[in-house]
C-alpha positions in Angstrom: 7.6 -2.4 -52.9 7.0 -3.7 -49.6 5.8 -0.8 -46.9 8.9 -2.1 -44.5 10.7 -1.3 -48.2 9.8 3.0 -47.9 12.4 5.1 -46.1 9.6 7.0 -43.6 10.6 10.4 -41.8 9.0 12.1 -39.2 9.7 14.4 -36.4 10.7 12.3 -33.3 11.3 15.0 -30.7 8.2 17.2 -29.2 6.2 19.4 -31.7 6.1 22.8 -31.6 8.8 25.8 -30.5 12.0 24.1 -28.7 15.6 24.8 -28.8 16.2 21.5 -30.5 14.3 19.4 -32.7 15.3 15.7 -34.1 13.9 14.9 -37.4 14.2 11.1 -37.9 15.1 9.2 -41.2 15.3 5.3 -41.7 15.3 3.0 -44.4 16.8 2.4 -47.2 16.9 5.5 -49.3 18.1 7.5 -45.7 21.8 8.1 -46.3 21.1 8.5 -50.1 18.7 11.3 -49.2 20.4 13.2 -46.2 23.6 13.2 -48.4 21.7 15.1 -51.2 20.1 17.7 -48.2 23.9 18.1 -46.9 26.1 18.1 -49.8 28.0 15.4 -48.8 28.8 11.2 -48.1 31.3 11.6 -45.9 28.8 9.9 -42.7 31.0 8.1 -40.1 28.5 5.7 -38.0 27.6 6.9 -34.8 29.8 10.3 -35.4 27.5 13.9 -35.1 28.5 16.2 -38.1 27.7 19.6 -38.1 26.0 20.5 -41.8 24.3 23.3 -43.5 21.2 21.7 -45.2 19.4 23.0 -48.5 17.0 21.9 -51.1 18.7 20.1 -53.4 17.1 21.3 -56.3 17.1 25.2 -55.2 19.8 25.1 -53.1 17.8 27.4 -51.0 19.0 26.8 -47.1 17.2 24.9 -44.5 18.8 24.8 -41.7 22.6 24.3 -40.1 22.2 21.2 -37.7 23.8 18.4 -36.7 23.6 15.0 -39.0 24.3 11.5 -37.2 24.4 8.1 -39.4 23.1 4.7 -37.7 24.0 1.8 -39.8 21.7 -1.0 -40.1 22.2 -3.3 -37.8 23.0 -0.9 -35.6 20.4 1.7 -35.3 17.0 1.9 -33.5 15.6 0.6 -36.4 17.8 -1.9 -37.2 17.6 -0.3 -40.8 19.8 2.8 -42.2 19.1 5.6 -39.9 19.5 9.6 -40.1 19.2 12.0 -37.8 19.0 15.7 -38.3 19.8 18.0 -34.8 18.0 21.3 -36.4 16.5 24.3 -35.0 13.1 23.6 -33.0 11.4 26.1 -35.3 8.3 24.6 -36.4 8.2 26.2 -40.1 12.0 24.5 -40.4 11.1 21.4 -39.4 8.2 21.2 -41.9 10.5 22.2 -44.5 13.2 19.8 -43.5 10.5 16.4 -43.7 9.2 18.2 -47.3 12.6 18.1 -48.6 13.1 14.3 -47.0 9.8 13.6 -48.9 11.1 15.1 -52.1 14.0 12.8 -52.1 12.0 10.0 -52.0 10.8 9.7 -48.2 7.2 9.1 -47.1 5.8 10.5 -43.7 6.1 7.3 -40.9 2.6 6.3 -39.4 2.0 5.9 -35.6 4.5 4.0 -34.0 6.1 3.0 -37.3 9.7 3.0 -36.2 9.4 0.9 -33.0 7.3 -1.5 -35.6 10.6 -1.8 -37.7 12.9 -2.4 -34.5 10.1 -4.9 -33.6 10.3 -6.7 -36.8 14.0 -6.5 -36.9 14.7 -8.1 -34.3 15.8 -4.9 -32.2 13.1 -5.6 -29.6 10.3 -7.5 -28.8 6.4 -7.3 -28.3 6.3 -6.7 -24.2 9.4 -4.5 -24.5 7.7 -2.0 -27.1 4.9 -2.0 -24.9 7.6 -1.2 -22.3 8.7 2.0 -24.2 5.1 3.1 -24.8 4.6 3.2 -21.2 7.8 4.8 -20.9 7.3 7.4 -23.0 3.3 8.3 -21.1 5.0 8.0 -17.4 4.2 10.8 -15.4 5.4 9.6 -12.0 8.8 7.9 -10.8 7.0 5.2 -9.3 5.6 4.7 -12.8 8.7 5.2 -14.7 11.0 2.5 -12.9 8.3 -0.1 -13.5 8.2 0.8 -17.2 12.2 0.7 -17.9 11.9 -2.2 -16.0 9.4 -3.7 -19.4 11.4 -1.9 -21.9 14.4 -3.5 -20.2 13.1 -6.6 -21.5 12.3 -8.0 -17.9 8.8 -9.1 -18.6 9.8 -10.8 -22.2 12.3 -12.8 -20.2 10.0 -13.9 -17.6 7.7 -15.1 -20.3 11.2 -17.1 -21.5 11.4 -18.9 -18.7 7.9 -20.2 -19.0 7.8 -20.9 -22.9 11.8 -22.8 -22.9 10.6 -25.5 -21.2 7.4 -25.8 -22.8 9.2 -26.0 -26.0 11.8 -29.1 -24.4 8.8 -30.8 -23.2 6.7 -30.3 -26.5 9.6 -31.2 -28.4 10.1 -35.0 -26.3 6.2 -35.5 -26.7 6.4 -35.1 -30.3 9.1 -37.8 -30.6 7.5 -40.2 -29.1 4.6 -39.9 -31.0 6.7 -39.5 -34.6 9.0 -43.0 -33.4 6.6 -44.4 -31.4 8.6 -47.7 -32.7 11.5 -47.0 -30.8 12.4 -49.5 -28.3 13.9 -46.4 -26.1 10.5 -44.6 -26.7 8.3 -46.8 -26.2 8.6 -46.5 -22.1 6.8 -43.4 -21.0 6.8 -41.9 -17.1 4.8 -39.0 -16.9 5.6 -38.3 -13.5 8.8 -36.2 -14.1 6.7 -34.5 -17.2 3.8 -34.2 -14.9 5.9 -32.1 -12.2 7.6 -29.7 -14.5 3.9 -28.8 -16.0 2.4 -28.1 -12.8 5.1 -26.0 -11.8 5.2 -24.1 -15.1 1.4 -23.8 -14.4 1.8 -22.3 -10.9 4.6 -19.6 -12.4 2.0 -19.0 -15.5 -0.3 -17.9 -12.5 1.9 -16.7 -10.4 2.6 -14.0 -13.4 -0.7 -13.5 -14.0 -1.4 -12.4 -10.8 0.8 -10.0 -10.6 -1.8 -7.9 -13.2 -3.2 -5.3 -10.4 -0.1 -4.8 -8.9 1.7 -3.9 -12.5 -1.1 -1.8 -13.4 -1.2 0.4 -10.6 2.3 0.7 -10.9 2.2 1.7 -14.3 -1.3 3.4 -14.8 -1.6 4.5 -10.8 -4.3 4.1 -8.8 -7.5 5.1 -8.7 -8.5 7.0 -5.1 -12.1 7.3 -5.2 -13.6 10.3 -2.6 -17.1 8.9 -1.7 -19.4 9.6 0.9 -22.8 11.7 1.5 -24.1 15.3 -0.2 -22.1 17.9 2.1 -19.6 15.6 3.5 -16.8 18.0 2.6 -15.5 15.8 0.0 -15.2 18.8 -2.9 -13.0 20.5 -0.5 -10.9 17.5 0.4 -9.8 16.6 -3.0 -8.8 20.5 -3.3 -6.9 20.1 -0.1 -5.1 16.9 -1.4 -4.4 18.2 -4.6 -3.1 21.3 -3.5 -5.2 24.1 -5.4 -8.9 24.7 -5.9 -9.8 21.8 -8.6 -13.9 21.2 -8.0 -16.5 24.1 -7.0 -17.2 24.0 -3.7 -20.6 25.0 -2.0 -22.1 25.1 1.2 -25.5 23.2 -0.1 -25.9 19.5 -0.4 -25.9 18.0 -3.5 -23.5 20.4 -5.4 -21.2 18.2 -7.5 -23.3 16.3 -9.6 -21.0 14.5 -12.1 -17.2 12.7 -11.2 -14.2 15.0 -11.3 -10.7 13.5 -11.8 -7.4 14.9 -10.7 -4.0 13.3 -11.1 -1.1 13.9 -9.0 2.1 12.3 -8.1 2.7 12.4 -4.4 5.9 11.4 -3.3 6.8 9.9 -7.0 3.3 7.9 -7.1 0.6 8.5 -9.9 -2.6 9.3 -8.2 -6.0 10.1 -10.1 -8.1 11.5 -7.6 -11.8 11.2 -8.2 -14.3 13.7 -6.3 -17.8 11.8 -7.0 -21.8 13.0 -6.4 -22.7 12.4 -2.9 -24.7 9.6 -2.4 -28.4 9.3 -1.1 -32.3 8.2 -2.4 -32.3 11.2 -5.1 -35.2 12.1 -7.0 -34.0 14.6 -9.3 -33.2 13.1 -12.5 -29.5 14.6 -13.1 -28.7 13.7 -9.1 -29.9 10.0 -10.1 -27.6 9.9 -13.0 -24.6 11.2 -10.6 -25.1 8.9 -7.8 -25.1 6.1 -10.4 -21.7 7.0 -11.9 -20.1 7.5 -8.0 -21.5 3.9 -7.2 -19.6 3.1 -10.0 -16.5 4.7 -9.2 -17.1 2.7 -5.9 -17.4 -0.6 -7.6 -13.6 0.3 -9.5 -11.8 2.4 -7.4 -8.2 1.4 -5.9 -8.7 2.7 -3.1 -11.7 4.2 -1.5 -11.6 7.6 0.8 -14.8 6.8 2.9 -16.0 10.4 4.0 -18.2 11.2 6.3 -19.2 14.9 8.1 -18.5 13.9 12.0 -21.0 15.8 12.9 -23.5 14.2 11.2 -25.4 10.5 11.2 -22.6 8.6 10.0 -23.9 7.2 6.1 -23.9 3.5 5.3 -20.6 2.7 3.2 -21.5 0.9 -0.5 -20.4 -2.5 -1.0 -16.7 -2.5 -2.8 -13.8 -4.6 -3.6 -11.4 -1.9 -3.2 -9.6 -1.3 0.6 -11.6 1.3 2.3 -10.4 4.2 4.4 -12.7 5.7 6.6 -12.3 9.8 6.7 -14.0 11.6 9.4 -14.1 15.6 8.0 -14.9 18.9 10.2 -12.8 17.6 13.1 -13.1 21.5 14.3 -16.4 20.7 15.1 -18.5 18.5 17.2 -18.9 15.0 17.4 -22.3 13.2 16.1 -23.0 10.7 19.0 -23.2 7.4 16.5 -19.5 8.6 15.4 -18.5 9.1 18.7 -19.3 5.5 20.0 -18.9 3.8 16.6 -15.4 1.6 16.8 -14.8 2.2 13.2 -14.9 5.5 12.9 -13.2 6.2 16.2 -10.3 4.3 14.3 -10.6 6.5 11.4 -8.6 9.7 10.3 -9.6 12.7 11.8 -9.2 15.4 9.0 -10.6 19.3 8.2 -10.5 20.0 5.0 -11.1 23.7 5.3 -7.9 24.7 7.6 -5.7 21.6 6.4 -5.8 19.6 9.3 -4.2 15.8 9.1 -4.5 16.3 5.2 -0.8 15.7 4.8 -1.0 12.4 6.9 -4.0 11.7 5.0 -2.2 11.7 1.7 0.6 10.2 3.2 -1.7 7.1 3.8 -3.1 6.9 0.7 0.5 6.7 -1.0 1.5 4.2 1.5 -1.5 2.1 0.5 -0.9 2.6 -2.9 2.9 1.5 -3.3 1.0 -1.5 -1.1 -1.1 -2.4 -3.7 1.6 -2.1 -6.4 3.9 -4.7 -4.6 4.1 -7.6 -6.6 6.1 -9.7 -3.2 9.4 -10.6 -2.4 10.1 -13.8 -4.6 8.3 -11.5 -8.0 11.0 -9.6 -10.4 8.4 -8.3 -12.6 4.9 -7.4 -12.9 2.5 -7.7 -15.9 0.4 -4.4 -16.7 -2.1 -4.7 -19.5 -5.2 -7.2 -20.1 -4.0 -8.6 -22.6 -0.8 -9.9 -20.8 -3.3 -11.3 -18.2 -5.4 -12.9 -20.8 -2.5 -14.5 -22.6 -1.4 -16.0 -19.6 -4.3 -17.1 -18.4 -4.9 -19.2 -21.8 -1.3 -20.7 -21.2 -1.9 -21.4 -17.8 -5.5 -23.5 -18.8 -3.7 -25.2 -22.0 -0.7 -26.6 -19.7 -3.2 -27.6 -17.0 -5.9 -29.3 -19.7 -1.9 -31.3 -20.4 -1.9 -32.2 -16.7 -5.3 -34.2 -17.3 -4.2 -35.8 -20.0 -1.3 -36.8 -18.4 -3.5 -38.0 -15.2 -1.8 -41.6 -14.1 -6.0 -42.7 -14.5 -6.7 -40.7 -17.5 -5.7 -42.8 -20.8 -2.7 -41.7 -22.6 -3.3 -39.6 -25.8 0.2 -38.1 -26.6 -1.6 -36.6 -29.7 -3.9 -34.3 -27.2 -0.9 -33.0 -25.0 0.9 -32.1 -27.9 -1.9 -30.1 -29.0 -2.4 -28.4 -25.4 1.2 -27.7 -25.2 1.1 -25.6 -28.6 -1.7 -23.9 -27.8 0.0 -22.7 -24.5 3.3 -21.9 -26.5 1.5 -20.0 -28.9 -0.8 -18.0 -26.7 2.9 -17.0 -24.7 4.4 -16.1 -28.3 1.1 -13.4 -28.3 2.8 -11.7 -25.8 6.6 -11.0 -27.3 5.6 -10.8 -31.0 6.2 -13.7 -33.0 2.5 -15.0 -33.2 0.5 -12.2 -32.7 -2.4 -11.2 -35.1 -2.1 -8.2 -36.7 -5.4 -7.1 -35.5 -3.6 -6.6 -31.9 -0.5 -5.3 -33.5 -2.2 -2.1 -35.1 -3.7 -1.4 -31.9 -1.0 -1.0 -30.0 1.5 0.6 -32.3 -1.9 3.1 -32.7 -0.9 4.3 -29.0 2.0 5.9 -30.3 3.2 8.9 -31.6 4.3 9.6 -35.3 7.7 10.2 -34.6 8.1 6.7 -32.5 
């Protein structure tokens, strides 16, 4: 028997004490098995059924729930699904799945539902991806670009790219099997040529969108950096809202990163208090300033901080945008700041009584919805590496095709057929159909039992 061939059950609302929990069947042995816990085959598709379910072989009572039926095709699944509305009391729950078991059930691994609806047909690759990153969202701004995967955006994006590619492929190949033909045996590439390079430029095009999705899917990463004492421990309290890092009036007091993540105004934010940074000597201080320069080197977005009244400190080279943060503003002015063009156009903040700290975070979600704009003419971003990697291997296979395909270069039809399939099947990678299972387990590893 076939692992796709087991009926699986598992809990597929939250664990613990709720008012409700869903207990989730599907295969084929579901309605067999719910019928035995509920005394009864009368299961209209689609219809919720209040039951009283016992043990079949005791009779001893379970629960009273609700029971729904999803026929296969039409279920989550695509198989035979049940699913039992019970009590959210832990101990029922566990002996709800032990009498699903006893009938013949198994418990589902990670994400072993979703892999049925994938290999059903129910939904693809990208879109399950979409519904794990549905299911971790913590922020609106996070949760509209996720529906907008599991909506199947992305997957039909990566359409539009691999129909062509499969017309053009499919002309190539004809030529080469009736080479014979007197219709065939004329060949322009030019027209061939300009569809390529465009599907090249929206391969890229797609693939560059990979920053932008991720910060709108993961957030961004606001990195406070700056020198021992420049206030930057009380800063990320101030812009989280509650006392988060020990604060101290001697230098050199945080000594390791410290991450907070909030959602201002809808966007996810993980804010990063690092070491201050400085020639240390002290083995653990060493160890710290080496972990905020790396911060540094992979932040977002960088808050710059800097005690005004104090020689300003030289900023770390980064790829990230910069903001330059001048803390203390109660107090005086360090000369350098004060005639320093830079930091006269920076943001004037106290930490300590709360000065400009809501304009302050208001900037940094400005910036970051900024960096999560993916442009006018874009309807969708990718947001994982391997998307960008997939993409980036179709992109190279259509262009090697373009040089084959040079009016100079000597036509080998053989050669841009094989460069055409290797860009069809690294798109495939992406939706489902072609990709190892090595990748597959990893993924569906992200989720949860129930899903």
């Amino acid at each position: 028997m076939s692992a796709q061939a087991h009926t699986i059950v598992a809990l597929a609302s939250a664990s613990g004490i709720a008012g409700v929990a869903v207990v989730r069947l599907s295969g084929s042995e579901a309605v067999a098995i719910a019928s035995a816990l509920c005394a009864s085959t009368n299961m209209p598709h689609g219809q919720m059924q209040l039951r009283r379910l016992r043990e079949p072989l005791t009779n001893a009572p379970i629960d009273t729930g609700y029971v729904v039926y999803f026929g296969a095709p039409r279920s989550y699944t695509g198989e035979d699904v049940i699913e039992f509305h019970v009590h959210g009391s832990p101990a029922g729950v566990d002996r709800l799945i032990a009498a699903c078991c006893a009938g013949g059930a198994r418990i589902a691994d990670r994400g072993e539902f979703t892999q049925r609806a994938l290999g059903n047909g129910k939904l693809d690759l990208a879109q399950a991806e979409g519904l794990l990153d549905v299911l971790h969202a913590q922020a609106e701004h996070q949760h509209r670009a996720a529906l907008a995967h599991l909506d199947g955006r992305l997957s039909r994006a990566i359409d539009l790219l691999r129909q062509p590619l499969l017309r053009v492929t499919a002309e190539i190949e004809a030529r080469i099997d009736f080479a014979a033909e007197p219709h065939l045996a004329q060949f322009d590439r030019g027209p061939i040529r300009s569809l390529l390079l465009d599907i090249a430029e929206r391969t890229q095009a797609l693939a560059a969108t990979a920053q932008a999705g991720r910060v709108r899917l993961r957030g961004a990463r606001v990195v406070l950096a700056g020198a021992p004492n420049a206030g930057k421990s009380t800063l990320l309290n101030a812009l989280v809202g509650h006392d988060r890092a020990i604060v101290d009036p001697r230098p050199g007091t945080t000594r390791d990163t410290l991450e907070v993540a909030t959602a201002p105004e809808g966007v996810l934010v993980t804010w990063i208090d690092t070491a201050g940074l400085r020639l240390a000597t002290d083995s653990v201080e060493v160890q710290g300033t080496a972990r905020a320069l790396g911060e540094v080197l992979h932040a977002d977005l960088v808050l710059w901080i800097i005690d005004q009244g104090a020689l300003p400190s030289a900023l770390p080279a980064t790829p990230a945008p910069v903001v330059r943060v001048r803390n203390k503003s109660d107090g005086p002015e360090h000369p350098n700041v004060r005639t320093d063009p830079q930091w006269q156009q920076s943001l004037a903040v106290c930490a300590l009584n709360g000065d400009n700290i809501d304009e302050l975070r208001r900037l940094v979600v400005a910036l970051v919805r900024s960096l999560g704009s993916i442009g006018q003419g874009a309807k969708v971003a990718i947001a994982r590496q391997r998307h960008a990697d997939g993409l980036q291997r179709a992109e190279q296979a259509v262009r090697a095709a373009l040089a084959q395909l040079d009016p100079l270069a000597e036509l080998a039809l053989e050669l841009v057929a094989a460069d055409l399939r290797d860009a069809i099947f690294a798109l495939d990678e992406l939706t489902g159909p072609m990709t190892p299972d090595d990748v597959l387990a990893a993924i569906f590893s992200e989720f949860c039992i129930g899903k």
